[in-house]
PyMOL Python script that loads the backbone (N, CA, C, O; Angstrom):
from pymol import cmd

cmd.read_pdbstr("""\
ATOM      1  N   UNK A   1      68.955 -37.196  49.525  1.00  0.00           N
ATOM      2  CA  UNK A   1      69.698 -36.142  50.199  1.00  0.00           C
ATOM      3  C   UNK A   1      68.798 -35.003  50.675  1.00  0.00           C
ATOM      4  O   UNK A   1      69.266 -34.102  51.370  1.00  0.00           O
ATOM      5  N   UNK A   2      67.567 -35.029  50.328  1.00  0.00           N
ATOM      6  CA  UNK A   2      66.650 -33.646  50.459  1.00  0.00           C
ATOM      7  C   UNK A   2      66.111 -34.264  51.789  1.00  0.00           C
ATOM      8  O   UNK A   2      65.077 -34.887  51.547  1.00  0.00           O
ATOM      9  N   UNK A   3      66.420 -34.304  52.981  1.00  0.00           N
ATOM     10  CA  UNK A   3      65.728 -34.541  54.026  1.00  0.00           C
ATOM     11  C   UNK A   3      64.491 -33.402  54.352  1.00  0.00           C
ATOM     12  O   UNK A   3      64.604 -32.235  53.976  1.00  0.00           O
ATOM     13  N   UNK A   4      63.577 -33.782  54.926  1.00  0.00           N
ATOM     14  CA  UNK A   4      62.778 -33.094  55.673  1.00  0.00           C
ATOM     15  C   UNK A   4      63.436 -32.179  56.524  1.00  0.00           C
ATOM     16  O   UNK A   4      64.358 -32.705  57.148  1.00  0.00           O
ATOM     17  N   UNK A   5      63.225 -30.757  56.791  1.00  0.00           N
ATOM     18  CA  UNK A   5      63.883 -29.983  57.802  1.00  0.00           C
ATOM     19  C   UNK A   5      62.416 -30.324  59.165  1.00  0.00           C
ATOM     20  O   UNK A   5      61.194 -30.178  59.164  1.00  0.00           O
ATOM     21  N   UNK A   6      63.326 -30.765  60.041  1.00  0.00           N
ATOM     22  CA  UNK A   6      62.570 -30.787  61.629  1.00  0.00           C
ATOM     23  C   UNK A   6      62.405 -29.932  61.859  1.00  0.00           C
ATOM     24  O   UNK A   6      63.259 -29.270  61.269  1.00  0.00           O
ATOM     25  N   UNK A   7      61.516 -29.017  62.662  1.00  0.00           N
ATOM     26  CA  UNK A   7      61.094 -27.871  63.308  1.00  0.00           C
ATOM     27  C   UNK A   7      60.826 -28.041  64.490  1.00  0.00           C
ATOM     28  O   UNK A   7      60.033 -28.973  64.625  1.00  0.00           O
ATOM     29  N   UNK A   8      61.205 -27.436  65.689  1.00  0.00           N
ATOM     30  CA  UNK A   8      60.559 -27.844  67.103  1.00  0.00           C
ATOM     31  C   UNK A   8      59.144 -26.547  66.892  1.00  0.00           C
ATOM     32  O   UNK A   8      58.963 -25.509  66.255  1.00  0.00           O
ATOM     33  N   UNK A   9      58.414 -27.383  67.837  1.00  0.00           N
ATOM     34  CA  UNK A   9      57.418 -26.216  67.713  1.00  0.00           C
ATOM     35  C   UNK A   9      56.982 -25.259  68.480  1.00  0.00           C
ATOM     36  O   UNK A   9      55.865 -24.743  68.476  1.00  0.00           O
ATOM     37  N   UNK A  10      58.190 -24.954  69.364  1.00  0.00           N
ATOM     38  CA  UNK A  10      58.521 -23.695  69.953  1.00  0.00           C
ATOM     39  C   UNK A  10      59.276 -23.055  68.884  1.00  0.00           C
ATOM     40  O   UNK A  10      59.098 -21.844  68.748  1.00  0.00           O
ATOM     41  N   UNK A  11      59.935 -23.536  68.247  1.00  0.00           N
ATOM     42  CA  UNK A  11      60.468 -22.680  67.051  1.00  0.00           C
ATOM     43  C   UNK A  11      59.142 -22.144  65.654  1.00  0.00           C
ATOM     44  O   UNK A  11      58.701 -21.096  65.183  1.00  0.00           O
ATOM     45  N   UNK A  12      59.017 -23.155  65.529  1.00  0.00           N
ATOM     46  CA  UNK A  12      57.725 -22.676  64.928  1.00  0.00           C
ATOM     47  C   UNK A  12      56.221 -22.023  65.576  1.00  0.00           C
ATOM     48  O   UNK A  12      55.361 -21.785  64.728  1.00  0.00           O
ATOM     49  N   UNK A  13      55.900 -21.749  66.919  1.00  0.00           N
ATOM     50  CA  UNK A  13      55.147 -20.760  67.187  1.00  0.00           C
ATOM     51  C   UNK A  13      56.446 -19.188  67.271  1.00  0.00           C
ATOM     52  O   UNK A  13      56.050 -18.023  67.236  1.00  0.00           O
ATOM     53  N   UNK A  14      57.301 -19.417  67.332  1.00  0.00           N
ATOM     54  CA  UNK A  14      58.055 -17.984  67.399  1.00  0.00           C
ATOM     55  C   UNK A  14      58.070 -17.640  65.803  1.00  0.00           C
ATOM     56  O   UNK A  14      57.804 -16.451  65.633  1.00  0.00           O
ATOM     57  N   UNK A  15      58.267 -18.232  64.784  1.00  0.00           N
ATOM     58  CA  UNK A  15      57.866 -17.659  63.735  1.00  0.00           C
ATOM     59  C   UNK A  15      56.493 -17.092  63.279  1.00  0.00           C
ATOM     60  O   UNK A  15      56.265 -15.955  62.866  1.00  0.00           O
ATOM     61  N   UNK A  16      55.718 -18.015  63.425  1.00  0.00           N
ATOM     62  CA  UNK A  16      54.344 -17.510  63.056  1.00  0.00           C
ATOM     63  C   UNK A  16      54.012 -16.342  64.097  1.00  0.00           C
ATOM     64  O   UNK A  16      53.154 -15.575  63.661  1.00  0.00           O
ATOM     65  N   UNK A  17      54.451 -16.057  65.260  1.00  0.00           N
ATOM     66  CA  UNK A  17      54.092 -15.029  65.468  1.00  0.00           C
ATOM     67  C   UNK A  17      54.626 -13.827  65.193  1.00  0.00           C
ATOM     68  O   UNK A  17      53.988 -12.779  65.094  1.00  0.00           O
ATOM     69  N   UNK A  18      55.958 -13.983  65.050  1.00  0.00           N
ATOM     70  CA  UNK A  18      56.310 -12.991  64.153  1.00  0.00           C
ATOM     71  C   UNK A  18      55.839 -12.622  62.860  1.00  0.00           C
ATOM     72  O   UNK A  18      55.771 -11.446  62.502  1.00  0.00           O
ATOM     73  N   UNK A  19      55.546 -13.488  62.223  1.00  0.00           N
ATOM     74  CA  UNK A  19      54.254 -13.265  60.596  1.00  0.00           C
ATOM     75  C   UNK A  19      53.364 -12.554  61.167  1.00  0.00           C
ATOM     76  O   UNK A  19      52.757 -11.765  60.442  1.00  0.00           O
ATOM     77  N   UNK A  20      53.078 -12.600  62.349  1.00  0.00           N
ATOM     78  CA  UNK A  20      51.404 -12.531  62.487  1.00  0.00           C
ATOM     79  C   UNK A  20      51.843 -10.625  62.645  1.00  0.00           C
ATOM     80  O   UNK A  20      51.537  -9.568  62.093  1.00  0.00           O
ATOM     81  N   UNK A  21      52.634 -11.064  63.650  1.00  0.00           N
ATOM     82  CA  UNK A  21      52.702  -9.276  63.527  1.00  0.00           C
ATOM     83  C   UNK A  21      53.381  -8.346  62.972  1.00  0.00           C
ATOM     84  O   UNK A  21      53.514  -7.122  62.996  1.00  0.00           O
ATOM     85  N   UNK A  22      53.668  -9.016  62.600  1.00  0.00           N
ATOM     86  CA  UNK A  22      54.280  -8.577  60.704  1.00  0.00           C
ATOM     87  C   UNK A  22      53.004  -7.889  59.766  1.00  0.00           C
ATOM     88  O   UNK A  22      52.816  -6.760  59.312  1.00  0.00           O
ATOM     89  N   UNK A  23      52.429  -8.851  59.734  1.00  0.00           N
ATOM     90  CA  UNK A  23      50.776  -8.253  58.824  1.00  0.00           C
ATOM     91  C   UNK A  23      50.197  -7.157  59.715  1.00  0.00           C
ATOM     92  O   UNK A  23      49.902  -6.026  59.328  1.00  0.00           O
ATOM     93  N   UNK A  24      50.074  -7.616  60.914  1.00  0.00           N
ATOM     94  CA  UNK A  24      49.253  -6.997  61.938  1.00  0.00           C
ATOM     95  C   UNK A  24      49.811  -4.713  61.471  1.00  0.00           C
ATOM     96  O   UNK A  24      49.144  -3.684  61.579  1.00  0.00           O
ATOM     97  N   UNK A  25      50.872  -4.903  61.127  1.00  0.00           N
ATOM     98  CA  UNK A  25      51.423  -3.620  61.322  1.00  0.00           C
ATOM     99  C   UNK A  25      51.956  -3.501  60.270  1.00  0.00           C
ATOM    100  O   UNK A  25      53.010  -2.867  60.289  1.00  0.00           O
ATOM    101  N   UNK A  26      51.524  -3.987  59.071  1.00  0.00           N
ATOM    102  CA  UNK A  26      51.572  -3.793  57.659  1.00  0.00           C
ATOM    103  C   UNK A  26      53.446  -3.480  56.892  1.00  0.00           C
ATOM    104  O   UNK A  26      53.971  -2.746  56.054  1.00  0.00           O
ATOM    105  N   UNK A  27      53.914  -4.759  58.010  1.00  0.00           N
ATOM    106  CA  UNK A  27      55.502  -4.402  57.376  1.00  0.00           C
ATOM    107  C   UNK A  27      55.497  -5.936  56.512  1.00  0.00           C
ATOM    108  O   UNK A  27      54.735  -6.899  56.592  1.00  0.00           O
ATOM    109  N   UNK A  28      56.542  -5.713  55.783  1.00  0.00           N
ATOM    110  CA  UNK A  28      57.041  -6.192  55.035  1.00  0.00           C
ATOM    111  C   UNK A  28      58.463  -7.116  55.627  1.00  0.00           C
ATOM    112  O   UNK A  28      59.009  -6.658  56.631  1.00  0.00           O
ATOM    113  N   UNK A  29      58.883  -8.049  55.172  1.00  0.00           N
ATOM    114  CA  UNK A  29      60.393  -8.562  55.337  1.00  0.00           C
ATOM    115  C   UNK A  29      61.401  -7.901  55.580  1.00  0.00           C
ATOM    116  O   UNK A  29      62.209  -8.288  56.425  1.00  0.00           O
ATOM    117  N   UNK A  30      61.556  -6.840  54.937  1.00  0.00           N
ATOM    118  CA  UNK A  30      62.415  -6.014  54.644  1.00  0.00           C
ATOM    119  C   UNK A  30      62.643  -5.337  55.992  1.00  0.00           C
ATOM    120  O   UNK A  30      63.609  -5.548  56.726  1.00  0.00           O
ATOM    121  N   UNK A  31      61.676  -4.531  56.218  1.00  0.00           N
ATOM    122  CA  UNK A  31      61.425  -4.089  57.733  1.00  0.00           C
ATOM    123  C   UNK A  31      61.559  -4.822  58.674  1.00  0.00           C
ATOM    124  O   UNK A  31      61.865  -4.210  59.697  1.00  0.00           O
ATOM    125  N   UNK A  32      61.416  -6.423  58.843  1.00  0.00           N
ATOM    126  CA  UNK A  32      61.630  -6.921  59.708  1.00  0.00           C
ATOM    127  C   UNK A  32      63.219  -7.045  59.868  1.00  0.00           C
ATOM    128  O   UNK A  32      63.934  -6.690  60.805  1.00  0.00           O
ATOM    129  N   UNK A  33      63.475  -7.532  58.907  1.00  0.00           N
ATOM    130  CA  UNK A  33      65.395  -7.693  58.530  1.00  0.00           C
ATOM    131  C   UNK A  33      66.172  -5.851  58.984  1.00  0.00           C
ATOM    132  O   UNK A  33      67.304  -5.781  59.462  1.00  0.00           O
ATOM    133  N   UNK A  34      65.496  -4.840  58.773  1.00  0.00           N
ATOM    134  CA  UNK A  34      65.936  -3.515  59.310  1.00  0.00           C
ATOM    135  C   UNK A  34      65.774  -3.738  60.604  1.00  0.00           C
ATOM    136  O   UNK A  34      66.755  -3.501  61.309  1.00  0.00           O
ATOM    137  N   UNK A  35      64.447  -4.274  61.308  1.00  0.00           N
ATOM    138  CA  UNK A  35      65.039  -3.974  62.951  1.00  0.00           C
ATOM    139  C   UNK A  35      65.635  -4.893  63.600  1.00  0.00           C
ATOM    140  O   UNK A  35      65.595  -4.792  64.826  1.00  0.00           O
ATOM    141  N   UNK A  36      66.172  -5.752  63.159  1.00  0.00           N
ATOM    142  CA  UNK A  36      66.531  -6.822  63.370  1.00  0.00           C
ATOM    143  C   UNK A  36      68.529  -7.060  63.275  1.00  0.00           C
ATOM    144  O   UNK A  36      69.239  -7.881  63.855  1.00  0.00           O
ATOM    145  N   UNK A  37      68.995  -5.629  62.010  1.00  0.00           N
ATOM    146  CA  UNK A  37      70.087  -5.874  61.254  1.00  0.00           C
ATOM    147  C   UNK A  37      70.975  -6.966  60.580  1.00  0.00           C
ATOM    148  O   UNK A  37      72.159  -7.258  60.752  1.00  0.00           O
ATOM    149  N   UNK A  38      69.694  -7.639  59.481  1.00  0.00           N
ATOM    150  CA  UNK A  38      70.024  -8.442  59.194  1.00  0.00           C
ATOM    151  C   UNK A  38      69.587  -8.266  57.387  1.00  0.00           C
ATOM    152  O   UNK A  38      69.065  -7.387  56.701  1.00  0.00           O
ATOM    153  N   UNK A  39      70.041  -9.391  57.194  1.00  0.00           N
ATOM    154  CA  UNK A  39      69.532  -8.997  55.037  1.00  0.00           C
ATOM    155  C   UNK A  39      68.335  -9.873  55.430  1.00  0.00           C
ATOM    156  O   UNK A  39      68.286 -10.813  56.224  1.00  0.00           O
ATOM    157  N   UNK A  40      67.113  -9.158  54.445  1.00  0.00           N
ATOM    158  CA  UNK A  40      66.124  -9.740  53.674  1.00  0.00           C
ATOM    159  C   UNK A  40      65.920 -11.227  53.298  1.00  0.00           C
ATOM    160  O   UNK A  40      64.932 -11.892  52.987  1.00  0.00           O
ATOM    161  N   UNK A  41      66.669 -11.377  53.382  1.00  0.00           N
ATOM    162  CA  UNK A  41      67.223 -13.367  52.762  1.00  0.00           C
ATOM    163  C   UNK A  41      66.887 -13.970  53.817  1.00  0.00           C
ATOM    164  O   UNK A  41      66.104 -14.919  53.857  1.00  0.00           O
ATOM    165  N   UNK A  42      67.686 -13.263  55.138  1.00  0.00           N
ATOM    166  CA  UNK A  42      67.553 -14.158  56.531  1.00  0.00           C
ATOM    167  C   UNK A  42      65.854 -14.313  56.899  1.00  0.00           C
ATOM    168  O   UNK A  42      65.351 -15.408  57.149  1.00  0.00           O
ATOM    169  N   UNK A  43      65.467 -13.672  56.892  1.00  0.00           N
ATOM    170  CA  UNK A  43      63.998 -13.511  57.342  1.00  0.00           C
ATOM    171  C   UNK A  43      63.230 -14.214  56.095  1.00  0.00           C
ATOM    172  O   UNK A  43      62.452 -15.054  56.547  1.00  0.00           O
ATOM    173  N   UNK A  44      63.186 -14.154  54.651  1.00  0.00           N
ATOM    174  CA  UNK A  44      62.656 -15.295  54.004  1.00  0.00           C
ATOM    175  C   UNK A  44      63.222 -16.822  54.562  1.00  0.00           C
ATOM    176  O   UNK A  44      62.410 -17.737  54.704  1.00  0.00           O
ATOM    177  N   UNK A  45      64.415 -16.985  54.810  1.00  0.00           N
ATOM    178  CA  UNK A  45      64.413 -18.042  54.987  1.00  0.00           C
ATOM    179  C   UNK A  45      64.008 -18.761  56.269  1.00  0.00           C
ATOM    180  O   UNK A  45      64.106 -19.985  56.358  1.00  0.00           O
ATOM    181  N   UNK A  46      63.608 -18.088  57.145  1.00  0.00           N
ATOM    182  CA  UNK A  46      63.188 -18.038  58.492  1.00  0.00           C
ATOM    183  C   UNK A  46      61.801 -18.192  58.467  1.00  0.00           C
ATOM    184  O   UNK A  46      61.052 -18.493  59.396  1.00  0.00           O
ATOM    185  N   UNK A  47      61.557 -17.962  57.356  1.00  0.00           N
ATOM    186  CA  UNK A  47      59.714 -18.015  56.909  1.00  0.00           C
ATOM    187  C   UNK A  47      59.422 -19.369  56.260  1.00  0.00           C
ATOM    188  O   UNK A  47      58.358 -19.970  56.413  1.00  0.00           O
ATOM    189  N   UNK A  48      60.565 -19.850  55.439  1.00  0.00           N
ATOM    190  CA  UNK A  48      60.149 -20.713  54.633  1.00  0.00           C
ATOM    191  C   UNK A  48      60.562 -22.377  55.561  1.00  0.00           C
ATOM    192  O   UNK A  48      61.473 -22.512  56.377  1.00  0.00           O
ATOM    193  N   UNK A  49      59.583 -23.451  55.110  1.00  0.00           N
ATOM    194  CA  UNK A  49      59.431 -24.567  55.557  1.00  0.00           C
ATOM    195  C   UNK A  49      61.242 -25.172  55.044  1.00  0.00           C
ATOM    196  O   UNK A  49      61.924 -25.846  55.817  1.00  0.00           O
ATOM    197  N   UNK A  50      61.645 -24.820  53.874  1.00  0.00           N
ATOM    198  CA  UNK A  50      62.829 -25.670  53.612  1.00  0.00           C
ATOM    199  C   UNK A  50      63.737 -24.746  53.976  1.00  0.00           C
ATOM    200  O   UNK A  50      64.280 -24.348  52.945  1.00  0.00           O
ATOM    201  N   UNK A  51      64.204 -24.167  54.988  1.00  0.00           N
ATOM    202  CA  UNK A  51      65.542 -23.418  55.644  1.00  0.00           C
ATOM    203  C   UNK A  51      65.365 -24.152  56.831  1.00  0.00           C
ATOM    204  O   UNK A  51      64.462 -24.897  57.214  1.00  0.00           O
ATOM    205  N   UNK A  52      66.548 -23.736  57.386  1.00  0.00           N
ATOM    206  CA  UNK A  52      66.977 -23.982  58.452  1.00  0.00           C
ATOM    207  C   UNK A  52      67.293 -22.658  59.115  1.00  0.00           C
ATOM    208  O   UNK A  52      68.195 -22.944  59.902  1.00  0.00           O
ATOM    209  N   UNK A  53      67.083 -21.585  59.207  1.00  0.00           N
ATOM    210  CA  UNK A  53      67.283 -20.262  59.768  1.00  0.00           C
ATOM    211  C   UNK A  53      66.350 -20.275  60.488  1.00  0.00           C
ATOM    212  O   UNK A  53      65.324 -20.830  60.093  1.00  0.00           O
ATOM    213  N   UNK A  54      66.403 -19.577  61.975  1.00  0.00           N
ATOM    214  CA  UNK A  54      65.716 -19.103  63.082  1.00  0.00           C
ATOM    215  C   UNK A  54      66.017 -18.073  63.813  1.00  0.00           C
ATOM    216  O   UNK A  54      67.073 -17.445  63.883  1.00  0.00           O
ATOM    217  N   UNK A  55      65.193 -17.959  64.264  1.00  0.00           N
ATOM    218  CA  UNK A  55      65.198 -16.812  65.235  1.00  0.00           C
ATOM    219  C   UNK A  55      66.245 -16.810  66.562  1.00  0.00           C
ATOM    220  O   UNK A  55      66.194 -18.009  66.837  1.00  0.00           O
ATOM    221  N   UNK A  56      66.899 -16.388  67.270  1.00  0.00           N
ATOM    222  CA  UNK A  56      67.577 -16.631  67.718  1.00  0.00           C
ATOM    223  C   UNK A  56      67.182 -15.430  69.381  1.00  0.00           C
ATOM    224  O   UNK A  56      66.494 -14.431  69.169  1.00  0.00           O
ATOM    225  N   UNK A  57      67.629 -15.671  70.684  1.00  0.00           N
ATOM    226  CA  UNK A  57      66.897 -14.845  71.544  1.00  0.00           C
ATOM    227  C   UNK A  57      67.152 -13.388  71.358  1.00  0.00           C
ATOM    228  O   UNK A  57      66.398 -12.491  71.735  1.00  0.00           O
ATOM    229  N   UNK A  58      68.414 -13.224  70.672  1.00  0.00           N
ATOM    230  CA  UNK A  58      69.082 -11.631  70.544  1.00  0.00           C
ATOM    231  C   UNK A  58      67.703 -11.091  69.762  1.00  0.00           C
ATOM    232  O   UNK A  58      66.972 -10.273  70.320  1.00  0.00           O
ATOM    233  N   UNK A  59      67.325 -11.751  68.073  1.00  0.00           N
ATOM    234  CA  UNK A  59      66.234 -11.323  67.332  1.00  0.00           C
ATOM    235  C   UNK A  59      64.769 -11.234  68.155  1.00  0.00           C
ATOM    236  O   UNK A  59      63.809 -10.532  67.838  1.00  0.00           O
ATOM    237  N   UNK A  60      64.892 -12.309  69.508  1.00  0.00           N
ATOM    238  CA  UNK A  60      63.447 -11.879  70.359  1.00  0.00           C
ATOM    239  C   UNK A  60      63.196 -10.523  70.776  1.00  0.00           C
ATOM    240  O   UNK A  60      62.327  -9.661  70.649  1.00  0.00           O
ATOM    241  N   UNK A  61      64.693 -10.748  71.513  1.00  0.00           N
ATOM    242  CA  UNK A  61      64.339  -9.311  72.606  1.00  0.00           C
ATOM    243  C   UNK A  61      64.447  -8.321  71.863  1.00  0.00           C
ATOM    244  O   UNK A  61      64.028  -7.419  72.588  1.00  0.00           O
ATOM    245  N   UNK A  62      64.882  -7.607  70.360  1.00  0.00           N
ATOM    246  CA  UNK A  62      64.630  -6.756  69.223  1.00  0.00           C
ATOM    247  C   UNK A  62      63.556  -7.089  68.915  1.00  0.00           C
ATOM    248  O   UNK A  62      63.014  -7.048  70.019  1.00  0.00           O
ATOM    249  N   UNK A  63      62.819  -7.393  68.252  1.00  0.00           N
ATOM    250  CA  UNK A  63      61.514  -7.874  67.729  1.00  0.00           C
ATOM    251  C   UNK A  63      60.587  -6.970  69.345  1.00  0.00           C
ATOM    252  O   UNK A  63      59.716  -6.106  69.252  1.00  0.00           O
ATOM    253  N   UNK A  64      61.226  -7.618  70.798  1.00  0.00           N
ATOM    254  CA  UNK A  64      59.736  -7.432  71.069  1.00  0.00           C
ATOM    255  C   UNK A  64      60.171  -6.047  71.925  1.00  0.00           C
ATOM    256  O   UNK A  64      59.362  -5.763  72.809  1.00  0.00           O
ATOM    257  N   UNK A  65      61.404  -5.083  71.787  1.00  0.00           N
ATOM    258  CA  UNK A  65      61.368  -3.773  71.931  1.00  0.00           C
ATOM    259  C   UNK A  65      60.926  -3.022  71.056  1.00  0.00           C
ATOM    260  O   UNK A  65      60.319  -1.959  71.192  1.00  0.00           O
ATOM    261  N   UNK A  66      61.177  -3.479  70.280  1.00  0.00           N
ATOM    262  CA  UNK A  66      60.417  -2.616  68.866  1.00  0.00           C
ATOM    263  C   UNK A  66      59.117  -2.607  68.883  1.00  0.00           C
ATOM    264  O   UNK A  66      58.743  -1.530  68.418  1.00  0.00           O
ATOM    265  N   UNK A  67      57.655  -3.700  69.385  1.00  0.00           N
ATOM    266  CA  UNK A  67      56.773  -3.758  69.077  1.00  0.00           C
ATOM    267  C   UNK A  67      56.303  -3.451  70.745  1.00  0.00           C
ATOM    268  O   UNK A  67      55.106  -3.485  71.029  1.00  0.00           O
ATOM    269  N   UNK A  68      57.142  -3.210  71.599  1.00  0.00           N
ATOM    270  CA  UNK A  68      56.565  -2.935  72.930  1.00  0.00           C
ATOM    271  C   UNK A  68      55.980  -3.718  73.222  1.00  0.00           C
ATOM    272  O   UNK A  68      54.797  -3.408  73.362  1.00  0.00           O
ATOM    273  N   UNK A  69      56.353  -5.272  73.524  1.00  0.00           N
ATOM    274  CA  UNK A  69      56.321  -6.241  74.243  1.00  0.00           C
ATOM    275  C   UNK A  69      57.133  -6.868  74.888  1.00  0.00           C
ATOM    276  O   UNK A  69      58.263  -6.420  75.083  1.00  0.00           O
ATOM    277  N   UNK A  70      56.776  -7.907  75.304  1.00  0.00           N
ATOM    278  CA  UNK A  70      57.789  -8.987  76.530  1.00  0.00           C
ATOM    279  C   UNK A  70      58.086  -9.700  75.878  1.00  0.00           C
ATOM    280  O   UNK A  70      57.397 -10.128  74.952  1.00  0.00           O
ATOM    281  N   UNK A  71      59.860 -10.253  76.327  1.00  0.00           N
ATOM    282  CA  UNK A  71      59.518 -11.636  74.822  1.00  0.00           C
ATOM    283  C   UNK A  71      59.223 -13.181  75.452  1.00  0.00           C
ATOM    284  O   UNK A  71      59.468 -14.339  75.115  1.00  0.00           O
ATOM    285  N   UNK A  72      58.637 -12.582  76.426  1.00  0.00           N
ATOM    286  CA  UNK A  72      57.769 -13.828  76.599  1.00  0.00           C
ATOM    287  C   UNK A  72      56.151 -14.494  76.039  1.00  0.00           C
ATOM    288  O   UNK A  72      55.553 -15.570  76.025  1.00  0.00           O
ATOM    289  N   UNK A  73      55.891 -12.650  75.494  1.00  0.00           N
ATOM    290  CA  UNK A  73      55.039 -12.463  74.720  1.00  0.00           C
ATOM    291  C   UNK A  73      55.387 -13.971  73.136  1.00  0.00           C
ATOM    292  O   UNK A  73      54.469 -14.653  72.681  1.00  0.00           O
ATOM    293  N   UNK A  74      56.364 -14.046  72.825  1.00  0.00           N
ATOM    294  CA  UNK A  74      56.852 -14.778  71.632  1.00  0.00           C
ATOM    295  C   UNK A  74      57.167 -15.918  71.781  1.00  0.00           C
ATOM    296  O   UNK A  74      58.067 -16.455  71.135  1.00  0.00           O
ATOM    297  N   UNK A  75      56.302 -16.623  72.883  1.00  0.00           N
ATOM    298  CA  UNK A  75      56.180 -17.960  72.862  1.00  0.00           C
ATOM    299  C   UNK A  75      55.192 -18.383  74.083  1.00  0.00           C
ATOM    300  O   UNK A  75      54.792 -17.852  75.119  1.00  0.00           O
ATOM    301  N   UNK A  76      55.008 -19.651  73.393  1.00  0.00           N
ATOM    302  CA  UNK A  76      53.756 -20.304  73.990  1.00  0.00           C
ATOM    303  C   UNK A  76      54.191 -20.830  75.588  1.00  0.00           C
ATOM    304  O   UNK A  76      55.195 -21.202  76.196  1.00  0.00           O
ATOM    305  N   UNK A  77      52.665 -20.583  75.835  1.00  0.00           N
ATOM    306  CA  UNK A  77      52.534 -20.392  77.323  1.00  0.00           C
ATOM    307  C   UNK A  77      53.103 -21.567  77.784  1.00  0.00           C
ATOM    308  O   UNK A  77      53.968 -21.589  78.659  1.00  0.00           O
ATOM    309  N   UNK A  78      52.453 -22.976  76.986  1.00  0.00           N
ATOM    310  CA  UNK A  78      53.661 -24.282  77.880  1.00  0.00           C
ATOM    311  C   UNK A  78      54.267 -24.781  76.565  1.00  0.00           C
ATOM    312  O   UNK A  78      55.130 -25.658  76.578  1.00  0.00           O
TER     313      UNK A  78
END
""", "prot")
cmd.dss("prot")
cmd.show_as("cartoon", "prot")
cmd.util.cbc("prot")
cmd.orient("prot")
């Protein structure tokens, strides 16, 4: 019953870059889940390999007003 969770990997470069600039600007989860208005939980599980939670485009275009980017910035070029 424990299947593997699939990841596309446009979904998974939109996470890791959100990690990335996450560190980059010394926030925490917590902070991400504040600009985001969401609980703490959502964003661990959005991190972790066994969820199924993602990012969704509403959390792009927040994510990349907040950090004063494009959210095209939050995904790969092809």
């Amino acid at each position: 019953m424990n299947e593997p969770i699939n990841i596309a990997p446009i979904e998974q470069f939109v996470i890791d870059f959100v990690i990335k600039l996450r560190k980059q600007n010394n926030l925490n989860q917590e902070d991400i889940a504040t600009i985001l208005n969401v609980k703490r939980t959502f964003i661990t599980n959005v991190e972790s390999a066994k969820n199924r939670a993602k990012y969704n485009l509403i959390h792009i275009a927040k994510l990349a007003d907040h950090f004063g980017l494009s959210p095209r910035d939050f995904l790969p070029q092809k």
